[in-house]
C-alpha positions in Angstrom: 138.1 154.4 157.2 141.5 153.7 155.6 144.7 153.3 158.2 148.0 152.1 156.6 151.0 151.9 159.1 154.8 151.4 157.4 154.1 149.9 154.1 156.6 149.5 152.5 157.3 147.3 149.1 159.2 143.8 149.0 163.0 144.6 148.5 164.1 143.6 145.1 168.0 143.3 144.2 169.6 146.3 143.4 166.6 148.3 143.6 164.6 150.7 146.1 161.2 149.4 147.2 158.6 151.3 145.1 156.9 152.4 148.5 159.0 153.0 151.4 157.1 153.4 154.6 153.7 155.5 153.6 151.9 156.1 156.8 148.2 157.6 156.2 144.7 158.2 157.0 141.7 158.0 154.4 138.8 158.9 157.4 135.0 158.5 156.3 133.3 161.7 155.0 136.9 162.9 153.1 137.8 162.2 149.8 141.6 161.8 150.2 144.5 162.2 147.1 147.5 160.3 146.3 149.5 163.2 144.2 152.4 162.1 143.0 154.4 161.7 138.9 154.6 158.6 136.9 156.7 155.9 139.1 156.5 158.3 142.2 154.5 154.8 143.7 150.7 155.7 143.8 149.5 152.6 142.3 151.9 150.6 144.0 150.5 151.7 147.3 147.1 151.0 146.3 148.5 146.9 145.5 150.1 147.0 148.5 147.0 148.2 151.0 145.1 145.6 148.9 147.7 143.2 149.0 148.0 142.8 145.7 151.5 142.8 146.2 153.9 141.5 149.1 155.9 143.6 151.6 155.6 145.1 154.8 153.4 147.0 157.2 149.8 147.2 158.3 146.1 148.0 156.0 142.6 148.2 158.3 139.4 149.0 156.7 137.4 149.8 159.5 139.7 147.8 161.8 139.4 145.1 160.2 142.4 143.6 158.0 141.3 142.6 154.7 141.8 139.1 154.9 139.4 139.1 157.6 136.4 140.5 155.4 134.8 137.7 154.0 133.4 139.4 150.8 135.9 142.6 149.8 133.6 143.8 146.8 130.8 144.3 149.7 133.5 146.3 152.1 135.5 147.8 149.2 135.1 149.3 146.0 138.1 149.0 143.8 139.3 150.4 140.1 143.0 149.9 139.5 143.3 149.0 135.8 141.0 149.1 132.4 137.9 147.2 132.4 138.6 143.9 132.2 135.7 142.4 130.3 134.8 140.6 127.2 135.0 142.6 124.4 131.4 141.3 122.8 129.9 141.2 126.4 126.8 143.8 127.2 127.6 146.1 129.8 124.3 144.8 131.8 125.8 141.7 131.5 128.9 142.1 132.4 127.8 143.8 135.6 125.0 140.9 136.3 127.6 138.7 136.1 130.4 140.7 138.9 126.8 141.2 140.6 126.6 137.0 141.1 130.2 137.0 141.6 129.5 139.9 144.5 126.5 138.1 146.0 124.0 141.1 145.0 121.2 141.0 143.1 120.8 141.7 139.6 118.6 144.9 139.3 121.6 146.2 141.1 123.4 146.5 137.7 120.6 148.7 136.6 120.9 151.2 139.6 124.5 151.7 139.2 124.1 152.0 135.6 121.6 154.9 136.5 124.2 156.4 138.9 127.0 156.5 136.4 124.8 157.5 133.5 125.2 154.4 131.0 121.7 153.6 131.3 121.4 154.3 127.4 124.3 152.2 126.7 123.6 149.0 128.6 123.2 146.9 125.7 126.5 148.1 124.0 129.4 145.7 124.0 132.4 146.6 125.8 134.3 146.1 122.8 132.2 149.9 121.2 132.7 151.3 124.2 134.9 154.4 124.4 137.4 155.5 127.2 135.5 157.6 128.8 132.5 155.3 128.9 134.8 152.3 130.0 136.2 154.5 132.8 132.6 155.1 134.0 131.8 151.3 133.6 134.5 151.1 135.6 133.3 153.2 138.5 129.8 151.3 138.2 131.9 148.0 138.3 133.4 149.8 142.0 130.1 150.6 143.0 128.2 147.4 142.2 128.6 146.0 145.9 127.4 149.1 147.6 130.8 149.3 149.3 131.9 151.6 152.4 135.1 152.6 150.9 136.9 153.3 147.5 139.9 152.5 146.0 140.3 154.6 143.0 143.6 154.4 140.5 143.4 157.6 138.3 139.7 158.0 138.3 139.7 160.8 136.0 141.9 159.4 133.2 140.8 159.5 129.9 137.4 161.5 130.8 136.8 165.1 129.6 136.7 168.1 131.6 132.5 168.1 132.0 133.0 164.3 132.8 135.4 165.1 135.4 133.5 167.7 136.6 130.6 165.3 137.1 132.9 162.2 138.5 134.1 165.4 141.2 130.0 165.7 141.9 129.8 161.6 142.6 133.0 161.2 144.5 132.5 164.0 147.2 128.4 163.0 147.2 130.1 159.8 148.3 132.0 160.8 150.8 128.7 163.5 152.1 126.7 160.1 152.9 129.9 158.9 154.9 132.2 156.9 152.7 135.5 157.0 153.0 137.3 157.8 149.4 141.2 156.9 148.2 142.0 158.0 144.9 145.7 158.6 142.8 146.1 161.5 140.5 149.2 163.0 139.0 146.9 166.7 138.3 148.0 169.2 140.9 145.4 171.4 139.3 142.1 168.8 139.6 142.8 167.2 142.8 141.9 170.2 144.9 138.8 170.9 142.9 137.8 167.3 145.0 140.3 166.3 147.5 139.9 167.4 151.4 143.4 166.1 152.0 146.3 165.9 149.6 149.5 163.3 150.4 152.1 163.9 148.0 154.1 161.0 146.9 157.9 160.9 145.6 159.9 158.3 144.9 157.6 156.1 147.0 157.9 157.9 150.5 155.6 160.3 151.8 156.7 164.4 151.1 153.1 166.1 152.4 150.3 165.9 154.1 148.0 168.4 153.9 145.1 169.9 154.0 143.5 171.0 150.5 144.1 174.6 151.7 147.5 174.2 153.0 148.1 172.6 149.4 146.4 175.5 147.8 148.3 178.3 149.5 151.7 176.5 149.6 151.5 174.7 145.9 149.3 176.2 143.4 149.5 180.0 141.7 146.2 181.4 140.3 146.0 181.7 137.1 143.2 182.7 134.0 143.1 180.1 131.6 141.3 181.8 127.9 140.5 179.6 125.2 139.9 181.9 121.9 140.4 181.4 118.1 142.5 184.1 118.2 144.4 183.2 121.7 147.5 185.1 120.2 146.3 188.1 119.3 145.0 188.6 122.7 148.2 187.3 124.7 149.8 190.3 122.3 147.5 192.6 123.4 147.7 191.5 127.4 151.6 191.6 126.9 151.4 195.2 125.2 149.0 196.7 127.8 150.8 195.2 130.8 154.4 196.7 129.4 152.1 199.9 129.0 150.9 199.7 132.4 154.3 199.1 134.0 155.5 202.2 132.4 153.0 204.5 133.9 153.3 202.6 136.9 157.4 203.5 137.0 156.5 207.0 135.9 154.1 207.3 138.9 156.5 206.0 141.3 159.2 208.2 139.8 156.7 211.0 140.3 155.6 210.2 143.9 159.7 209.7 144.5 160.3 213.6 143.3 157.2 214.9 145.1 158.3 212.8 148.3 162.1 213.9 147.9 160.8 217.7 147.2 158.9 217.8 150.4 161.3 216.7 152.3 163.7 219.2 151.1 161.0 221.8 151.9 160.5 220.1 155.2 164.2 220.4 155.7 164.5 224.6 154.5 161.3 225.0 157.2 163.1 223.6 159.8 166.2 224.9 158.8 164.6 228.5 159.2 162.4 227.7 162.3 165.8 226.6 163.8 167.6 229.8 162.8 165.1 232.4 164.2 165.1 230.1 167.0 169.1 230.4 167.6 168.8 234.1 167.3 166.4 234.5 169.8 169.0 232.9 172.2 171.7 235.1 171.6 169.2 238.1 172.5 168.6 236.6 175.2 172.2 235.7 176.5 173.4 239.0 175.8 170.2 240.6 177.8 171.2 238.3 180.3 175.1 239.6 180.4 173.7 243.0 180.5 171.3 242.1 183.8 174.2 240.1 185.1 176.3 243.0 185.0 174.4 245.3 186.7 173.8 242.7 189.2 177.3 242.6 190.3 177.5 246.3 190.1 174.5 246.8 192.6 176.7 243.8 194.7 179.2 245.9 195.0 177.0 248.9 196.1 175.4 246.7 198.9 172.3 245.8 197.3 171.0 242.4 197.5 167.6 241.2 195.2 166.1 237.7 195.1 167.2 237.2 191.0 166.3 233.1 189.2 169.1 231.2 188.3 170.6 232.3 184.8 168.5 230.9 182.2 165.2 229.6 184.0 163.0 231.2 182.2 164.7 230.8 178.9 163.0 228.1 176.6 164.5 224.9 176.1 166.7 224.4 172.5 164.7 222.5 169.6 166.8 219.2 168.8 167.9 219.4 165.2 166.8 216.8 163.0 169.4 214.6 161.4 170.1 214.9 157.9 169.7 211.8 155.8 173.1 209.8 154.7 173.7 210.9 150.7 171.3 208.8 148.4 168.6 208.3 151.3 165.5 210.1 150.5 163.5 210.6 154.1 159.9 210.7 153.4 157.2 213.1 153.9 154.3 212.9 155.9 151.4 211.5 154.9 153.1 210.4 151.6 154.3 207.0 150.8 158.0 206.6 149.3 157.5 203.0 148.4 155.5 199.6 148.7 155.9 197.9 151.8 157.6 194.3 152.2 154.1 192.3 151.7 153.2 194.1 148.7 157.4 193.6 147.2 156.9 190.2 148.0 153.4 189.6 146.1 155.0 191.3 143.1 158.4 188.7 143.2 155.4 185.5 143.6 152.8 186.3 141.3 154.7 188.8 138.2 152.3 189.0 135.2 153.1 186.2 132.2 151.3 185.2 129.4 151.5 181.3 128.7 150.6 180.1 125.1 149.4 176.5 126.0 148.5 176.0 122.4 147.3 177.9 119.1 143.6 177.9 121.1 144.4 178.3 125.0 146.6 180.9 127.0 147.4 180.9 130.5 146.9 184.3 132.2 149.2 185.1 135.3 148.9 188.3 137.6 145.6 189.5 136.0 141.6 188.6 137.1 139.8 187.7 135.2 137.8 190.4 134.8 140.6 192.4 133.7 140.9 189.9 131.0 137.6 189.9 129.5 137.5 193.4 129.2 141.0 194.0 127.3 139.5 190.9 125.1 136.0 193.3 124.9 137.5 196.0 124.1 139.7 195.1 121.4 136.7 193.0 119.5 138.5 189.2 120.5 136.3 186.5 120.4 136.9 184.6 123.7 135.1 181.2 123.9 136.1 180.4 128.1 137.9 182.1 130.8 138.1 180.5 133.9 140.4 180.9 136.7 142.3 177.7 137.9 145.5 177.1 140.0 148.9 176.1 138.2 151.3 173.8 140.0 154.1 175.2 141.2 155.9 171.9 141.2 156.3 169.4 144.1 158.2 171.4 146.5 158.4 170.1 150.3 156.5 172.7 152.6 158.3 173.1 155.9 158.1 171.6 158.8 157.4 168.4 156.7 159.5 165.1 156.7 159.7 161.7 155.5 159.6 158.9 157.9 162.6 156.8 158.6 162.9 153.9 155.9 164.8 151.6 158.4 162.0 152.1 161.1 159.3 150.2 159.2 157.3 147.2 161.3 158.7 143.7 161.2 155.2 142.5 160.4 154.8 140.5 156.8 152.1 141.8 154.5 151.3 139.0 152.6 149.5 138.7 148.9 145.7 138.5 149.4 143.9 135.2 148.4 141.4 136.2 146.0 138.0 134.9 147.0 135.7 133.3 144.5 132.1 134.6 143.3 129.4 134.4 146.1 127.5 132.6 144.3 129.6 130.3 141.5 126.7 128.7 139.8 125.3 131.9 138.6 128.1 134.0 137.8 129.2 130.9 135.9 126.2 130.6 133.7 126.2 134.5 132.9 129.8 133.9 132.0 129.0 131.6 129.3 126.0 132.7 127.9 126.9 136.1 128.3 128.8 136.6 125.3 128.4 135.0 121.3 130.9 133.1 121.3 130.0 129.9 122.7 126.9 130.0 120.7 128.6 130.4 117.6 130.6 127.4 118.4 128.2 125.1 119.3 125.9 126.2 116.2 128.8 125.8 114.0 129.6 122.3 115.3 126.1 121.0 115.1 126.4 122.1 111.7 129.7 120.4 110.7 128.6 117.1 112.6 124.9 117.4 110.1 127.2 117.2 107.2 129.2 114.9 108.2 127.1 112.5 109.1 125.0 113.3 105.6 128.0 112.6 103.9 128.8 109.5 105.9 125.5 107.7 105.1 125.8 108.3 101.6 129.2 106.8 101.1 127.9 103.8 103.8 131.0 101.6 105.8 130.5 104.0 108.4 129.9 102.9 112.3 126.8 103.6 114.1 129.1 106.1 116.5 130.5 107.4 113.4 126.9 108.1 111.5 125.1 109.3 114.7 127.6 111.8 115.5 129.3 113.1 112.1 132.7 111.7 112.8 134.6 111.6 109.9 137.4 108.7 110.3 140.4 111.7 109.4 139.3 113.3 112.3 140.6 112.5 116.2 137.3 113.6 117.3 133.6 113.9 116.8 133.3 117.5 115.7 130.7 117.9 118.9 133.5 116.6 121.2 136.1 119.1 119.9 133.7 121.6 120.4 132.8 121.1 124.1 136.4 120.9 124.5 136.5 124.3 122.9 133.9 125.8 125.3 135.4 124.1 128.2 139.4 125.6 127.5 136.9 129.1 127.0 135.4 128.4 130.7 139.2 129.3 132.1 140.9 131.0 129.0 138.5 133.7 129.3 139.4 134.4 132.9 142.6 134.6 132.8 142.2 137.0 129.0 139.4 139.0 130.5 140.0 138.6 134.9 136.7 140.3 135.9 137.2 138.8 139.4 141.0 139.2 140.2 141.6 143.0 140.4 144.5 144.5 138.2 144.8 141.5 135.8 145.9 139.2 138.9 146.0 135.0 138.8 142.2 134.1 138.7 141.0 132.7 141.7 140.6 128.7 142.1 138.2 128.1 144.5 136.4 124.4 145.0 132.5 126.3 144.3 134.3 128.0 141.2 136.1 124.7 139.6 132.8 122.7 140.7 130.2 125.2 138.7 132.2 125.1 135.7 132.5 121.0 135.6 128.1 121.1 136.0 128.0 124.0 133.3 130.9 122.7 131.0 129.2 119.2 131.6 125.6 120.7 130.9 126.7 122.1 127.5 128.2 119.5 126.3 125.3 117.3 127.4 123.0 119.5 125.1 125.3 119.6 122.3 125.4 115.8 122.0 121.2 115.9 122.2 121.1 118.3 119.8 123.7 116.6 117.5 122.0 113.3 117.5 118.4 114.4 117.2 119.4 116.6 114.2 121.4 113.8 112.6 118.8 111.6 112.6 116.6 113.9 111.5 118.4 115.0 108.4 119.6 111.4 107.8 115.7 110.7 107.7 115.0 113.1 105.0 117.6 113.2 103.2 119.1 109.3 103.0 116.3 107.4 104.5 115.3 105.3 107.6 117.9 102.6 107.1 120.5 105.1 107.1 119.6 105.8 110.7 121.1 103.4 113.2 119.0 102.6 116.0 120.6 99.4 117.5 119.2 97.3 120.4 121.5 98.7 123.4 120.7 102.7 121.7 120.7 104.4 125.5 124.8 102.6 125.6 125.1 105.0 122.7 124.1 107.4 123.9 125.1 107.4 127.1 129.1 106.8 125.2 128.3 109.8 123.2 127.2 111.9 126.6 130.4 110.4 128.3 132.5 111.4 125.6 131.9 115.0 124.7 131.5 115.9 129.2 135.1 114.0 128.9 136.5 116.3 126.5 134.8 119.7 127.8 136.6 118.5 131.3 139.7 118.3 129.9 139.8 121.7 128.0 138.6 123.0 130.8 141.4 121.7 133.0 143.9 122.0 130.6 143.4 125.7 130.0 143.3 126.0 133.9 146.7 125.0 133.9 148.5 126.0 131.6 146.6 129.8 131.4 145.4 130.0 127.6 142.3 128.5 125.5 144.9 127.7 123.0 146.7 125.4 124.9 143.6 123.6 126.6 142.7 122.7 123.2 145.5 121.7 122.0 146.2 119.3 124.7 142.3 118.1 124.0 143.2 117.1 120.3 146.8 115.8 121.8 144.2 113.0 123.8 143.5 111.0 120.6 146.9 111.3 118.7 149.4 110.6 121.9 147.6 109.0 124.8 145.3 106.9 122.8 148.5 104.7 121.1 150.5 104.9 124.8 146.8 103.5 125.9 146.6 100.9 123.0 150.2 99.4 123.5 149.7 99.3 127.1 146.7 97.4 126.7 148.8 94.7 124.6 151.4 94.1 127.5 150.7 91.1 129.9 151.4 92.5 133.2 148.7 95.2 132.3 145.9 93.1 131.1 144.5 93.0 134.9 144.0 96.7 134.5 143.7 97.2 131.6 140.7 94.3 131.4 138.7 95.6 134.7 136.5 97.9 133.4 135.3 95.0 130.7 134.8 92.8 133.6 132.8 95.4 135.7 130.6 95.9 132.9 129.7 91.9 132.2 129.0 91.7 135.8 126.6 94.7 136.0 124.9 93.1 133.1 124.1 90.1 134.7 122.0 91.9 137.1 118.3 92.8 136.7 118.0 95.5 133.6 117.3 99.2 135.1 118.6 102.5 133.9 121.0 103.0 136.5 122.8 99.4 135.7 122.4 100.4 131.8 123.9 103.8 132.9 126.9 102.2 134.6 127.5 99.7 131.8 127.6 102.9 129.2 129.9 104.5 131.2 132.0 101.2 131.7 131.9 100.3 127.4 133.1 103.5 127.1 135.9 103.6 130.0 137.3 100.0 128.0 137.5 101.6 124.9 141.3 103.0 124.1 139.7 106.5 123.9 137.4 106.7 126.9 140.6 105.1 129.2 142.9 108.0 127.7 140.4 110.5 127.9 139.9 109.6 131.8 143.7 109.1 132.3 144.2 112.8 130.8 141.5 114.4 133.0 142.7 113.0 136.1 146.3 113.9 135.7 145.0 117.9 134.9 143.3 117.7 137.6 146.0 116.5 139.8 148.0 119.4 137.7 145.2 122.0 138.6 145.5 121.1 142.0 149.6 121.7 142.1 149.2 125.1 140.4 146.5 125.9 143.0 149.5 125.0 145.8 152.1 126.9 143.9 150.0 130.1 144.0 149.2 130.0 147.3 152.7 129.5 148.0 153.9 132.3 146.0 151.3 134.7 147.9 152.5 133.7 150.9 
């Protein structure tokens, strides 16, 4: 369940928040519908509850605050943006490696592949993909952690109408087995084919809430949508028929009009007469009455006395006259109706019959069924290839009785940005990261490649150092062509995040966790390891074949060689990788790589000649002469390696460089937080 309380968006200058204190519900077993038009705030509300963004207000996800869930993607299933992913990365790979980065297992990938129906395509790239597909790999990518609740920006973009149709199936089957579903739309028309409950955004505050019904009855207008090769033909032949039908129609009612006023003049003349025979009926009787009353008084006067009624007791009471109608007011018969009542006048103002040409294919049918449709198509021999009836938006009207919330009412608490946690599990997400796509296996093959000519090429002119031979490193170049290529890879480790950010939602700053930075040192460090193996076993094996054994060096302290050469390229993959972690790119990591050799190496070699720096600058010669003097083992050969190669002007540049990108990693790390906060 979903409860938001007064969110409302940081204040900028001279501008409205985007969201100004939205107040909803999103309960489990509902799919509920943010409705609103481009910048009404949808997807700024869904940054907000996520805290994506800072303001103001309160987010629970089952009571909880989301800063208190230790893994989100387990708790929440979120699509805000495109698909985020490596172009030439697999879609199974791309979800094993969110998967590691969830803490679920792999097969996982492969059910929600099955759910979404990309099981056929999970060895495409995302690069072939098309919309629609990425839109379901993006559904898949919300699903992957088996989540309670989802977050859905525009689900339905991009997808055609039997995609949405089936996306309709998954969401409300989601919500059947108890989740609780938020989703953004700007179609009027779609979201009640899925929606339970409708809130309708404008401007960023809340206008509705309703029921999908309520929506229905107070929003949309039936309508018959027809798509025919010869949609205009048919609209002619609706329009025709209905003017047709509203002439008869108008005849009729001038007929029943005449019929009702002619009765009610014959109703009239009948009453008219009744009342006439009536009146003289009276007068008989008043004048038989006189008569009576006459001889009454005559036999008073002769004496007489008879019991007689009182005058007019036994005459029959007058008929009240009926009131003629006002001039121009027709009164109407019985049993016939005059007109349509005030329901029916009303239904006729609502829903009048229109034909809409949508295009040269579709037309939009008001006032008719369907049925009525289909049959004038039938009848006149018109192809129709679908009729449906949908609902039309009637616009974003407020319904009564329905009120925004006060904007200067909203809760002092601080909604601050979310810190973005890293993968569950660094190590493997890490090594599906970078064998996951071609690219660093490109570079490494074309580096072993250049360093096997080089070196070829270096034995055969001769004057060239055992470093030099062993590796392929030309004396024009600042580096071995191994080293510049670890470097590569490394800058790729962070340049790729921050290009393709499959683990900060909505393109947000990638996450620098201690796990995360740690697994890329061990796999930058690891690759760059076999890359210098690989480079000196295939040197010497081509300088074997092709030049001859004495054109491969193998001096008496070989494993200080080595061990330099190991130091060297692990040096310059940690410093890409740092590099590009600060300053954002893959460019610039290598950039400042080759920038080692040509600037710090000459600020290390003229540091190196000043006396008060000779202590220093000398301690890592004197370190090694003392671990010398000890017993021979590997580990005091190891540490004497490492120590040759920390005195030499590129080893102490190298390690100078790394240290101060990591001391500018850890700064950048600071800043973010800070600006979060």
């Amino acid at each position: 369940m979903i409860q938001a309380t007064g969110l409302t968006s940081a204040r900028r200058r001279n501008h409205a928040p985007a969201i100004d204190d939205l107040t909803f519900e999103a309960p489990p077993g509902r799919v509920t519908a943010l409705l609103g038009g481009p910048g009404a705030g949808k997807t700024s509300a869904l940054r907000l509850l996520l805290q994506l963004d800072r303001g103001h207000g309160s987010a629970f996800f089952r009571g909880r605050p989301l800063h208190r869930i230790r893994r989100p993607a387990r708790e929440i299933g979120v699509l805000l943006d495109d698909v985020p992913g490596h172009p030439g990365r697999t879609v199974r790979g791309h979800l094993r490696m969110l998967g590691a980065a969830a803490g679920v297992p792999a097969a996982r990938a492969d059910v929600v592949l099955d759910v979404v129906g990309l099981t056929d395509l999970a060895d495409e790239r995302l690069g072939g993909l098309t919309l629609g597909m990425e839109r379901r790999l993006g559904i898949a990518t919300a699903l992957l952690g088996d989540p309670h609740t989802l977050v859905l920006d525009e689900p339905a973009r991009g997808l055609s109408v039997r995609e949405t149709d089936w996306l309709n199936g998954l969401l409300c089957g989601f919500a059947d087995q108890g989740g609780a579903v938020l989703i953004t739309t700007e179609d009027a028309e779609g979201v009640a084919r899925v929606a339970d409950r409708i809130l309708t955004l404008e401007a960023g505050r809340l206008v509705a809430d309703q029921t999908v019904d309520e929506f229905c009855r107070t929003r949309l207008r039936p309508r018959v949508v027809v798509r025919s090769p010869l949609a205009g033909r048919l609209a002619a032949v609706l329009e025709e028929e209905a003017h047709a039908a509203r002439e008869a129609a108008e005849a009729e009612r001038r007929a029943e009009r005449a019929a009702a006023a002619e009765a009610a003049a014959h109703a009239r003349a009948d009453e008219a007469e009744e009342e006439g025979k009536a009146g003289v009926k009276v007068k008989a009787k008043a004048r038989l009455g006189g008569l009576g009353r006459t001889k009454d008084k005559a036999d008073e006067g002769d004496g007489s006395s008879t019991g007689v009624s009182a005058p007019g007791a036994d005459a029959e009471p007058a008929t009240a006259l009926v009131p003629v109608p006002a001039p121009g007011v027709e009164a109407p018969a019985s049993g016939v109706v005059a007109e349509r009542g005030p329901e029916a006048e009303e239904e006729a103002v609502a829903d009048p019959f229109s034909v809409v040409r949508d295009d040269e294919t579709r037309i939009s049918v008001y006032g008719l069924p369907s049925a009525s449709v289909g049959e004038a198509a039938y009848r006149h021999g018109i192809v129709v290839h679908r009729l449906v009836e949908e609902a039309a938006d009637l616009g974003p009207a407020t319904p009564a009785g329905v009120h925004a919330r006060d904007p200067e009412a909203s809760p002092p608490r601080v909604l601050h940005r979310l810190r973005l946690p890293g993968p569950a599990w660094p190590m493997r997400y890490e090594l599906r990261r970078a064998t996951g796509v071609r690219t660093g296996w490109l570079i490494g093959a074309a580096a072993l490649a250049l360093s096997l000519l080089a070196s070829v090429l270096l034995a055969r002119e001769g004057g060239a150092g055992e470093l030099h031979r062993l590796t392929g490193w030309p004396a024009d170049l600042p580096l071995p062509p191994i080293a510049i290529a670890a470097g590569l890879l490394g800058a790729l480790a962070f340049g790729d995040e921050f290009r393709y950010p499959a683990l900060a939602p909505a393109r947000d700053a990638v996450p620098q966790q201690v796990g995360l930075l740690v697994a890329k040192f061990v796999v930058c460090a690891v690759g760059a390891t076999l890359l210098s193996l690989g480079a000196i076993v295939l040197d010497s094996a081509a300088l074997l074949l092709l030049v001859g054994g004495n054109a491969v060096p193998l001096p008496s302290d070989w494993p200080v060689l080595m061990a330099s050469v190991f130091g060297l390229t692990v040096g310059c993959s940690w410093a890409g990788l740092l590099a590009a972690g600060v300053f954002r790119s893959t460019a610039l990591g290598l950039a400042t790589l080759l920038a080692v050799p040509l600037l710090a190496v000459p600020v290390v070699r003229r540091a190196m000649e000043e006396p008060s720096l000779h202590l220093f600058v000398g301690l890592p010669h004197r370190l090694r002469a003392v671990a010398l003097d000890r017993p021979p083992s590997m580990l005091n050969r190891g540490v004497a390696a490492a120590l040759r190669l920390a005195g030499q002007p590129v080893g102490q540049a190298l390690m100078l460089s790394v240290a101060v990108l990591l001391f500018a990693y850890a700064l950048t790390g600071l800043r973010g937080r800070r600006a979060r906060q």
